[in-house]
C-alpha positions in Angstrom: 106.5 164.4 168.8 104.0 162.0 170.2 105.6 158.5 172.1 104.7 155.3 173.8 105.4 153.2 176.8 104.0 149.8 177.0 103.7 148.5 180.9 101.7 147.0 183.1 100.6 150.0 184.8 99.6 153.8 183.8 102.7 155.7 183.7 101.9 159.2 184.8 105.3 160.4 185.7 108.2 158.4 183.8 111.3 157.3 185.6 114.7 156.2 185.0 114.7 152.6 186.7 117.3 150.5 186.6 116.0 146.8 185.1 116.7 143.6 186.1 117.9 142.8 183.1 120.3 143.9 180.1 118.7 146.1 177.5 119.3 147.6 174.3 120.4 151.1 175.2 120.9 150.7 178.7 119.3 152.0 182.0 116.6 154.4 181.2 112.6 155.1 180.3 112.1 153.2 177.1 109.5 154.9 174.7 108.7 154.4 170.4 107.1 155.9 167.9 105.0 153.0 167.1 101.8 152.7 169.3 101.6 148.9 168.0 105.2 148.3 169.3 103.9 149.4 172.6 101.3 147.1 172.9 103.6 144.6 171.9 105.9 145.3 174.9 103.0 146.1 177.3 101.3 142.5 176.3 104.4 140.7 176.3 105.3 142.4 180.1 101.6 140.8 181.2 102.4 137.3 180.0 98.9 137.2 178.2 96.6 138.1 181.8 94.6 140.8 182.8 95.2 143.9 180.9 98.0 146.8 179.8 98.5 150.0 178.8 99.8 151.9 176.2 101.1 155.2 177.5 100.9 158.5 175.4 103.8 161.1 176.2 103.9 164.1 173.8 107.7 165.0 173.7 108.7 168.3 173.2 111.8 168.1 170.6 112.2 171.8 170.1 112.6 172.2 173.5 115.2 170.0 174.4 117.7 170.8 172.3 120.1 171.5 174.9 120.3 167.7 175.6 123.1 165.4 174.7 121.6 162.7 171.9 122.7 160.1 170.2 120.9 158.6 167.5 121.9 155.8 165.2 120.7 155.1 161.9 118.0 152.6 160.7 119.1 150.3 159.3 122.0 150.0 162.4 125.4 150.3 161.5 128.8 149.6 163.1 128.4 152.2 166.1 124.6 150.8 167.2 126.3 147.5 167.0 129.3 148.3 169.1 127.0 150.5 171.5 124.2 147.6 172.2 126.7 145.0 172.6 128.5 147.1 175.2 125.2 147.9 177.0 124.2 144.1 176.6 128.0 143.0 178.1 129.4 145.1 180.2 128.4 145.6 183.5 130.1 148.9 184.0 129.6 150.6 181.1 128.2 154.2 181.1 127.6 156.8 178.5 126.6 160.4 179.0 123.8 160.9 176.6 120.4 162.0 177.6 118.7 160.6 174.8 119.8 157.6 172.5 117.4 157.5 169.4 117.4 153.7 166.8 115.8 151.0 166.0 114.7 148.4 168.1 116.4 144.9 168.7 113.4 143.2 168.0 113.7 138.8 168.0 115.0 138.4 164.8 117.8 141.1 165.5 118.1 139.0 168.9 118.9 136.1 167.2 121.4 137.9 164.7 123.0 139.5 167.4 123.3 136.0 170.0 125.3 134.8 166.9 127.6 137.5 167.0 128.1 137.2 170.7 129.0 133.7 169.6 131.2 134.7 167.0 129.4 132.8 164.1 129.2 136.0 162.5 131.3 138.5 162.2 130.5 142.5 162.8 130.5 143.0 158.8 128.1 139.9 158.5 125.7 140.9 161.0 125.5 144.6 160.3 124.8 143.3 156.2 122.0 141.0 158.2 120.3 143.7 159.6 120.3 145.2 156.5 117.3 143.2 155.5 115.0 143.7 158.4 112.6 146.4 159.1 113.3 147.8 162.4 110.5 149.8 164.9 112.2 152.6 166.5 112.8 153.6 170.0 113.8 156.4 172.0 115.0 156.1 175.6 115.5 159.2 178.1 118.6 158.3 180.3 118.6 161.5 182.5 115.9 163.3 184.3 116.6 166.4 182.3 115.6 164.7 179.5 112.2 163.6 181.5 111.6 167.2 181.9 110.5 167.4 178.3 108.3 164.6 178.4 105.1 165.2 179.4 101.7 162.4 180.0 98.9 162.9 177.5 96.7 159.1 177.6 97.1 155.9 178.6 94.9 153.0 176.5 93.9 149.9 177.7 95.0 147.0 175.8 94.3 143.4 176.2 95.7 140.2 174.8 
């Protein structure tokens, strides 16, 4: 299966860093299927100077199925819901997967999702609002086992 990593940088060897922010599915190497969605996030991490890349990793799925994965469904359900706000809230929360598979929280799921945290919409009402969107996907390695797998094929230049 062939993935991508936007950054800043070429991205030889992927590792697990811990960000300085909250994100979707936790600490871990964020990748997608979508090469567009990578140069989304590798634009958006340049603030419109200099250049990016967009990284190429060829996973090896047959390979690793020895791993623990979670993957939600797309559209997201009641479980991705419960799992990013958790990762999103809690400091201290932890899970034991080595690869979580689902759709992205794009800006328009951002939006849905800050009105939940709000409680102007319920679960039910959110999850029946992400119904309607179209959702990239992403896959994020949270162990080093999991890394094993993944293996550097390219990087691209990209530029705003």
């Amino acid at each position: 299966m062939k993935l991508y990593h936007g950054s800043p940088q070429i991205v030889h060897t992927p590792q697990i860093l811990v960000p300085n922010r909250t994100l979707d599915y936790g600490v871990g190497f964020y990748t997608t299927t979508s090469e567009e969605q990578a140069r989304d996030w590798a634009l958006r991490r340049i603030s419109g100077r200099g250049c990016a890349y967009v990284n190429v990793y060829v996973f090896d799925e047959a390979a690793a199925v020895g791993l623990k994965r979670l993957d939600f469904a797309n559209p997201p359900g009641e479980e991705w819901v419960d799992f990013v706000y958790a990762n999103r809230n809690q400091r201290d929360f932890t899970h034991d997967n080595d690869l979580v598979y689902g759709p992205v929280a794009n800006d328009r799921v951002y939006a849905a999702f800050a009105l939940y945290e709000q409680g102007l919409l319920n679960k039910q009402e959110l999850i029946l609002e992400l119904k309607t969107y179209s959702l990239i996907d992403q896959m994020v390695f949270h162990t080093e086992a999991a890394l094993e797998y993944l293996a550097f094929a390219e990087a691209k230049e990209v530029r705003p």
